[in-house]
C-alpha positions as CSV (number, residue, x, y, z in Angstrom):
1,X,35.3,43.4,55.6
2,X,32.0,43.7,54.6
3,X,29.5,41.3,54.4
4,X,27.6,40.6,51.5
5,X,24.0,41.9,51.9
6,X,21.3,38.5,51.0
7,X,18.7,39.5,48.8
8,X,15.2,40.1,50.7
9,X,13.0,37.3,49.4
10,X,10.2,39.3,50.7
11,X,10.8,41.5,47.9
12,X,8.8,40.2,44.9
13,X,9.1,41.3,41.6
14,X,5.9,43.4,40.4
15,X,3.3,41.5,38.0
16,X,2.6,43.7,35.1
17,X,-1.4,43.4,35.3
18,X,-2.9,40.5,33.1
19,X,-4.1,41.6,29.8
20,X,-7.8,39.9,29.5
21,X,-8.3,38.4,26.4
22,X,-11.7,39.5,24.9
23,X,-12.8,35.8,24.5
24,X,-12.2,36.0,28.5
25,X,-14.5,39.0,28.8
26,X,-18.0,38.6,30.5
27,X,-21.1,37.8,28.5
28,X,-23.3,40.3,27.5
29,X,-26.5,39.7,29.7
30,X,-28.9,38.0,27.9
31,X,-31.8,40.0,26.9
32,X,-35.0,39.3,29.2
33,X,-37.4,36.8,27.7
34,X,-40.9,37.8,26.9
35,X,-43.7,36.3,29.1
36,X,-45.3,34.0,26.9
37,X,-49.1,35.3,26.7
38,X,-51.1,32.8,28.4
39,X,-53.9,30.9,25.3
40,X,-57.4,31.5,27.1
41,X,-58.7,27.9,27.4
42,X,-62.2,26.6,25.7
43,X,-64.5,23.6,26.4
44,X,-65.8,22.3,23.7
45,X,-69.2,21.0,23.9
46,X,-71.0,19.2,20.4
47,X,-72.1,15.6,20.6
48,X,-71.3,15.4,16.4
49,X,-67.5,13.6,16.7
50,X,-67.2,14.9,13.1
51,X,-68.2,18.5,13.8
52,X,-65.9,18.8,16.9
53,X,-62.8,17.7,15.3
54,X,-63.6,20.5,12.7
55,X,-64.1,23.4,15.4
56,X,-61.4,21.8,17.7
57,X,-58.9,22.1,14.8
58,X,-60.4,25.6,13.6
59,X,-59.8,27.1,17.0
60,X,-56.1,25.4,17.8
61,X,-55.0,27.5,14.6
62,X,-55.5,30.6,16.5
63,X,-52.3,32.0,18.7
64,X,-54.6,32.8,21.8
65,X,-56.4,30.0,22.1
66,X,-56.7,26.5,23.0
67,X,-59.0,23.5,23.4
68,X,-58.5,22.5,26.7
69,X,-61.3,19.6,26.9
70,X,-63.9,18.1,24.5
71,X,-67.5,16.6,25.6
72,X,-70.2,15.1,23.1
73,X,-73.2,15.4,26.4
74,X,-73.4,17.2,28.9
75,X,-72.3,14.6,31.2
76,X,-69.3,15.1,29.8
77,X,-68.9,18.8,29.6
78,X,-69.6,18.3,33.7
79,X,-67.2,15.8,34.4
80,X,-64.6,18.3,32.5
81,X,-65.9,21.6,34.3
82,X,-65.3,18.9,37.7
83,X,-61.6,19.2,37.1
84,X,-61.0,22.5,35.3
85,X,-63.0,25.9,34.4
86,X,-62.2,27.0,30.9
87,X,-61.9,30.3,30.6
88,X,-64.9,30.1,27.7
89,X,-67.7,27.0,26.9
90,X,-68.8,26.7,23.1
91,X,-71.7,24.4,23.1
92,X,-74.2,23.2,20.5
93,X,-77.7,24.2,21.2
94,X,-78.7,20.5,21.1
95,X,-77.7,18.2,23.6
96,X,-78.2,14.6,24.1
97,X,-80.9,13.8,26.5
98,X,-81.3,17.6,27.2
99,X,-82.5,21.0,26.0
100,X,-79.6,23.5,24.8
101,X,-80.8,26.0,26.8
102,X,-81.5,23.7,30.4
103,X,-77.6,22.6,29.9
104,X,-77.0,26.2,30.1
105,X,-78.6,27.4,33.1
106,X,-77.7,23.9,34.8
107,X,-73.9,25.2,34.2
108,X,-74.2,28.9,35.3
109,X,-76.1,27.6,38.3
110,X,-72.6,26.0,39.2
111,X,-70.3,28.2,37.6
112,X,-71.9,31.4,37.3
113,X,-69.0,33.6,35.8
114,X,-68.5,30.6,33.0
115,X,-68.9,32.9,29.7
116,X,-71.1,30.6,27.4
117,X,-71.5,30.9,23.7
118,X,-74.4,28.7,22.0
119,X,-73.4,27.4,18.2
120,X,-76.4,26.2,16.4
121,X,-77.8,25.4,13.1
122,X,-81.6,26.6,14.3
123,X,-83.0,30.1,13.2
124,X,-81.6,32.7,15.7
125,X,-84.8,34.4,15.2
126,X,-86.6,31.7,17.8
127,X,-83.4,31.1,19.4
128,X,-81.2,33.5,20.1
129,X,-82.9,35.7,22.5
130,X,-84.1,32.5,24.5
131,X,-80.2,31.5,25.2
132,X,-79.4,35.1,26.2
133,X,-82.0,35.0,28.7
134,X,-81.4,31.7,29.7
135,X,-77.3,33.1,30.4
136,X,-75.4,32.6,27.6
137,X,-73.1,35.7,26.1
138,X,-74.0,35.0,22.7
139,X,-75.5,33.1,20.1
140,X,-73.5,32.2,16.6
141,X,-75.5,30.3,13.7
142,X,-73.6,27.4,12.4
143,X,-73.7,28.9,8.7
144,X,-71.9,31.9,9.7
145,X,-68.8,30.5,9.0
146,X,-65.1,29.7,10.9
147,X,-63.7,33.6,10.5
148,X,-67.1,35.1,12.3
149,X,-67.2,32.3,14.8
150,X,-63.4,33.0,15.9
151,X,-64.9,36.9,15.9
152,X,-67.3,35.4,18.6
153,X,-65.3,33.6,20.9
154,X,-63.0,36.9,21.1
155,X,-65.7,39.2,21.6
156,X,-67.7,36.7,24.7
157,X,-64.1,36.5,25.7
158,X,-63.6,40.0,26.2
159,X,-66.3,40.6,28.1
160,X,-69.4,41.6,26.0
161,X,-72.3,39.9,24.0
162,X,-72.3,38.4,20.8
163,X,-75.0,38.1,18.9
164,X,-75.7,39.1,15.0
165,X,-76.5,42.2,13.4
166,X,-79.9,41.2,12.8
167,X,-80.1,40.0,15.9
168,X,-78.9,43.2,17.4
169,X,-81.2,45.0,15.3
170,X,-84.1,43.3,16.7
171,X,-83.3,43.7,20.1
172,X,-82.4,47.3,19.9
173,X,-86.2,48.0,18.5
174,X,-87.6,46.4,21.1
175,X,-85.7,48.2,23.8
176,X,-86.1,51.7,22.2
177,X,-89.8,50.7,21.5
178,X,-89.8,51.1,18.3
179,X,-91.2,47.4,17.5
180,X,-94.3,46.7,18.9
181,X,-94.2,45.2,22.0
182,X,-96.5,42.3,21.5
183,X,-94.1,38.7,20.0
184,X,-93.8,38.6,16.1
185,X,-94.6,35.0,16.1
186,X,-96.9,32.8,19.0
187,X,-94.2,30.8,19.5
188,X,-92.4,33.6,21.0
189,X,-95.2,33.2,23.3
190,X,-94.2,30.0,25.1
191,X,-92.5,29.3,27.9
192,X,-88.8,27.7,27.6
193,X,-90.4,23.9,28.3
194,X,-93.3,24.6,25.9
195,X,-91.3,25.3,23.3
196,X,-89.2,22.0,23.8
197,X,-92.2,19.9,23.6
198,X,-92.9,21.9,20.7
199,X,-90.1,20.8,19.1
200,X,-90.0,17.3,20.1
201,X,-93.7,17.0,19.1
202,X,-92.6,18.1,15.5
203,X,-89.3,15.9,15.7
204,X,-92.3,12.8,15.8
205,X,-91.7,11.9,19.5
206,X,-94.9,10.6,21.3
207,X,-96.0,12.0,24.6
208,X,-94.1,8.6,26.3
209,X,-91.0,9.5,24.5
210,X,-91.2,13.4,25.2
211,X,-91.3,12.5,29.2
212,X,-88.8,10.1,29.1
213,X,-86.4,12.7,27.5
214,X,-87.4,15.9,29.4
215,X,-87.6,13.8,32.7
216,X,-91.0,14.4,33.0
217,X,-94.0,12.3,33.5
218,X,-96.5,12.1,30.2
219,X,-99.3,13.9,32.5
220,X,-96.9,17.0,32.5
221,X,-96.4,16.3,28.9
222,X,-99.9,16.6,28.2
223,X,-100.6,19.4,30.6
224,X,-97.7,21.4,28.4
225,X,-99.0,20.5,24.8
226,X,-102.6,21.5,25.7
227,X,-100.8,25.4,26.8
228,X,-99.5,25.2,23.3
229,X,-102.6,24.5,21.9
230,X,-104.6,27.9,23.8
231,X,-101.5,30.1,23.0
232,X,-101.3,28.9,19.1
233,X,-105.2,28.6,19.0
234,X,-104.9,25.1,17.6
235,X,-108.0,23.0,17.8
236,X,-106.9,19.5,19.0
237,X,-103.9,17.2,19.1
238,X,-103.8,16.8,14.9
239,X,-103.2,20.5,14.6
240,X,-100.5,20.8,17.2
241,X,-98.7,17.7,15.6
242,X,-99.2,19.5,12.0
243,X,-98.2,23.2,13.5
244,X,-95.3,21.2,15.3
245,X,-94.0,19.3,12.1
246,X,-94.2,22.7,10.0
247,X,-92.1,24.1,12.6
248,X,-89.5,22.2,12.6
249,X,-89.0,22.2,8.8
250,X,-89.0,26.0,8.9
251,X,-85.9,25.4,11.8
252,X,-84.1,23.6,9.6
253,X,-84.4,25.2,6.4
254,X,-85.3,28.5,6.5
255,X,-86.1,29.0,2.8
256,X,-89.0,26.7,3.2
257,X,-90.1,29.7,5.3
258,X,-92.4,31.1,2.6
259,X,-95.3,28.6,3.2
260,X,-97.3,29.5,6.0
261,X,-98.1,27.3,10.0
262,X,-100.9,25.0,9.1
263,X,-104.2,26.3,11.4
C-alpha cells in the first residue's frame, strides 16, 4: 500500500508581484531652490532724524539693498563700523562736531576698502572734488533726487566713481588740459582746514567757538584765518567775516550766486 505523499510546506505558492499604486510612487525631486542673492548692506550716516528716515525708507524699497545700521555723528557711525563693515557708507557732508570730509579720511584710515559716498546739500562745485581727494567714491547733491541717488549707490557699489555730469565735465578739462590750470575761484585755493574755518567764520562762529569745534586752540584759529586773508587778498578781519558770510549764502542757495564776494 502506498503511502500518501505530505505536501512540502517548503513549497510556497508564488506572489504575483505588487502592483504600486501611483499615489505610492516616489515624489518627483523637488526642483533646486535659487540662492537667494545676498542685499549689499549700507551705513547710513545723517545727523537729521527726519532726513534719515526718508533715505532709510527710500533705499529698503530696493531688492538689493539694505540698511544695515543708522548713525546721526560720527561717534555713532564708529561704534556701528566697531561691530560690522557695510558693504557701502552714505554720509552727509556735515557732521556734528566734525568736518564732512575729516569724518571721511578718519574712516578710510581704519577701513580703507570702505566705499564712501558724500550726500550734501552744498554746491558740488567747492565740494565735490575736495571729498574725492579726501577718499570718498562719489559725491551726490541732495537736490538730485531719490531715482539718481539709488543710481549712485549702485554705481560706488560696483566699483567706480560717482560724481555728476558737470562734475565730470570739469574734471575731464582739467586732466586733458583743456581748462586752465590755475583754480576758478580763491577758495579753491585753500587748504581742507582753511576752508572749514572759512565756513564756520561765515556760519557766525567766533574764533573761541571755531577751536572748540575743530579741536583746535584759537592761536591756530587765527593763524588759519590770517592764510585766508593773503590767498583771498582781504584786508582785515571785517572783510574775511563779510567774504565768509557771502560764502555761505552762495552754499546754500546757489541762485543768489549772481551777486559778487564782497572785497
Amino acid at each position: 500500500m502506498n503511502a500518501t505523499k505530505k505536501p512540502d510546506r517548503t513549497d510556497k505558492p508564488e506572489k504575483s508581484p505588487r502592483t504600486v499604486r501611483k499615489s505610492e510612487a516616489p515624489p518627483e525631486p523637488a526642483a533646486p531652490e535659487r540662492p537667494a542673492v545676498r542685499k549689499k548692506r549700507i551705513l547710513l550716516v545723517e545727523d537729521h532724524p527726519i532726513v534719515r528716515v526718508g533715505l532709510s525708507k527710500l533705499i529698503s524699497t530696493e531688492p538689493d539693498l539694505e540698511i544695515c545700521g543708522e548713525a546721526g555723528s560720527p561717534a555713532e557711525a564708529f561704534t556701528h563700523l566697531d561691530r560690522e563693515v557695510p558693504d557701502l557708507m552714505l554720509t552727509d557732508m556735515n557732521m556734528p562736531g566734525r568736518s564732512g570730509l575729516e569724518f571721511v579720511r578718519d574712516v578710510l584710515a581704519v577701513h580703507p576698502d570702505l566705499p564712501v559716498l558724500v550726500l550734501s546739500m552744498h554746491d558740488e562745485g567747492f565740494h565735490a572734488e575736495r571729498a574725492l581727494r579726501a577718499g570718498a567714491r562719489g559725491y551726490i547733491m541732495k537736490g538730485a533726487g531719490g531715482e539718481k541717488l539709488i543710481i549712485a549707490i549702485r554705481q560706488v557699489l560696483s566699483g567706480e566713481n560717482y560724481v555728476s555730469d558737470t562734475v565730470k565735465k570739469t574734471i575731464l578739462s582739467k586732466i586733458s588740459g583743456r581748462q586752465k590750470s590755475g583754480p576758478d575761484s580763491p577758495v579753491e585755493t585753500l587748504s581742507d582746514r582753511e576752508f572749514q574755518v572759512l565756513r564756520l567764520t561765515g556760519q557766525g562762529k567766533t574764533v573761541r567757538e571755531i577751536a572748540d569745534e575743530l579741536h583746535l586752540s584759537p592761536k591756530t584759529v587765527d593763524v588759519h584765518r590770517a592764510n585766508i586773508k593773503k590767498k583771498l587778498n582781504l584786508r582785515d578781519s571785517m572783510a574775511l567775516i563779510r567774504y565768509a558770510v557771502r560764502f555761505v549764502e552762495i552754499e546754500q542757495d546757489p541762485a543768489a550766486a549772481g551777486g559778487e564776494f564782497p572785497g
